[in-house]
N, C-alpha and C positions, 0 to 999 in steps of 0.2 A: 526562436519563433518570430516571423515578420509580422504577425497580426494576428488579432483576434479572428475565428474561422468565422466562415458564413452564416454558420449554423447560428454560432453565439448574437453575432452581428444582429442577424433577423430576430431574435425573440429578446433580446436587450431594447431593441426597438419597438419591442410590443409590450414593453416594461415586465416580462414575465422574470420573475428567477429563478438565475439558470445555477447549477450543482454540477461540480464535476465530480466524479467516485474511482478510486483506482484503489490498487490493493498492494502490497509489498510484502514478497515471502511465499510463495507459492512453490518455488524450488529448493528451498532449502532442507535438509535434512534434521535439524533441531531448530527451537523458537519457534514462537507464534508467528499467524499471517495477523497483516493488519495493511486496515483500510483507514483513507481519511476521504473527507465530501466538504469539498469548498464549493463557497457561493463568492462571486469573484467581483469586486467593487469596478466597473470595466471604464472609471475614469483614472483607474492606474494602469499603464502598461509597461511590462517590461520584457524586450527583446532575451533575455537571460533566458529566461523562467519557459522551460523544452521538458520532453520524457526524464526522469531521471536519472535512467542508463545514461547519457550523452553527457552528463554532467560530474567533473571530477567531486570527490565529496569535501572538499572546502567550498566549491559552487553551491554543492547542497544545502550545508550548514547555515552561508549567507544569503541563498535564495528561501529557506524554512524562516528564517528571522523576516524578512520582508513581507512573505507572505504571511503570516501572523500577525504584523502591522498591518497590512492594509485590504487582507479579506477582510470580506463583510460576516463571514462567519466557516465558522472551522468543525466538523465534528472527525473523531477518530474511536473506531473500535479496536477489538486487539483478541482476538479468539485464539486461544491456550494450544498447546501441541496435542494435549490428551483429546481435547474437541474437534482435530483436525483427523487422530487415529479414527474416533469414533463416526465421523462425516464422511471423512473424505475432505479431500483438499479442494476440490473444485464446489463444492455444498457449503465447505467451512468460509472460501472467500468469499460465497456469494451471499453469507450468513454476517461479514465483519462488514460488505461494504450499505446492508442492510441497515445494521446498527449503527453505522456512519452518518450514515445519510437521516434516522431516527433521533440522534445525538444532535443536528445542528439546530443551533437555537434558532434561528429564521429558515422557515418550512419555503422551500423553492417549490416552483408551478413545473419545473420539468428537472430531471436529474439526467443527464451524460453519462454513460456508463463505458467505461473502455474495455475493451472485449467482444464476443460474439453472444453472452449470453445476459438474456436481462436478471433482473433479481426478483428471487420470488416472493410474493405476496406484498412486493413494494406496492401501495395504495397510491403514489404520484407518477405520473406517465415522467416514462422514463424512454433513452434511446439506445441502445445498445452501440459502439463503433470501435469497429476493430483500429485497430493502432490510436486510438482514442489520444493516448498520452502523447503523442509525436503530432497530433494534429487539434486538440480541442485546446484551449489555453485552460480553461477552469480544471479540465481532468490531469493536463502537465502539472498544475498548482498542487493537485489532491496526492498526485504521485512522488511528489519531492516531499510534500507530509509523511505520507505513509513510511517512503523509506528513507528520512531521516528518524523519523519515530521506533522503526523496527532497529534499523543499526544502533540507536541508543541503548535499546532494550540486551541486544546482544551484548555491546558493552559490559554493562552490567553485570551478564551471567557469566561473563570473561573471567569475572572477577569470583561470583560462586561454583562454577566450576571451573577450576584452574586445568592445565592441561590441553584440553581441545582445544585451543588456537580462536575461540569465538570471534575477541579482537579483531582476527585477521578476514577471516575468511564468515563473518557473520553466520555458520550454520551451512553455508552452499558446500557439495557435494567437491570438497577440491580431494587432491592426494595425503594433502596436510591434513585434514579432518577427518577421510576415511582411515587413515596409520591411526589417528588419538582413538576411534569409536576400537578398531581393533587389537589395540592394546591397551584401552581403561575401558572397553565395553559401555554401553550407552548409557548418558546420563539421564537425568529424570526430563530434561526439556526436549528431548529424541524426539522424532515421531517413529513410534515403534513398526508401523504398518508401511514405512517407505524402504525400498529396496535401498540397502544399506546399508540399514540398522535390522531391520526385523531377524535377519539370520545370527544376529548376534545375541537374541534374549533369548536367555536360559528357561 
């Protein structure tokens, strides 16, 4: 990224604070979606810090450590697969970057939200912006949170449920993932209502 956006530029100069909100895990087939909401200290800048699709995940790892140093404040939700069955996936993200954005210890005057849809019942005027993460810097920042947070998390269940490939392929729909769902049938972090897994619960 060359620069902080216009957007930012303008209301940093009106001393308001600004929150970027992005979400990580929306296509995945098991694990939680999870959101993070940085408020972004904008006398650090670093050209690095993009969407983080764009970014190999060693960049991530060392751009998540940065940004943890030197936001001004970090919140992250993490809403479960069973709450994603019962919502819906587009309800459950707008439900984690909600509690994101509720979790940050310094209350921002406006929240960035990357996407077309704003979040409901959020009480702070917020902006909805499609490709949000390839163009806001604070919502890039929230985005490398989120999914270095969520790839952790997968880690993890790599390890309690052996077999699926978590490791590899964190939950997304590869060939490798859908061969383990069809020959150990789905594990308890599935989301049972996504085409993929649901034809496979008994």
């Amino acid at each position: 990224m060359e620069a902080f956006s216009h957007i930012e530029e303008r209301l940093s100069s009106r001393k308001i604070v600004v929150a970027g909100v992005d979400e990580a895990g929306r296509g995945p087939l098991a694990g939680p979606v999870v959101s993070a909401a940085v408020v972004w200290d904008y006398s650090f800048f670093n050209p690095d810090i993009r969407d983080s699709k764009k970014l190999s995940e060693k960049m991530r790892a060392l751009l998540f450590d940065y940004i943890r140093t030197n936001a001004t404040s970090i919140g992250v939700a993490i809403v479960s697969p069973q709450e994603i069955d019962r919502l819906n996936i587009r309800n459950a993200s707008l439900l984690a970057m909600r509690k994101a954005v509720e979790r940050l210890p310094v209350s921002p005057g406006m929240v960035l939200v990357d996407g077309r849809d704003p979040i409901p019942t959020l009480s702070i005027k917020q902006e909805p912006i499609i490709s949000g993460d390839d163009k806001i810097f604070a919502i890039s920042a929230a985005s490398i949170v989120a999914k270095v947070t969520r790839d952790r998390i997968m880690l993890r269940y790599d390890k309690e449920y052996p077999g699926y490939g978590f490791a590899s392929h964190k939950g997304y729909p590869t060939k490798k993932h859908k061969e383990a769902i069809r020959r150990l049938g789905p594990s308890p972090i599935h989301r049972k209502t996504f085409h993929g897994v649901a034809s496979f619960i008994l």
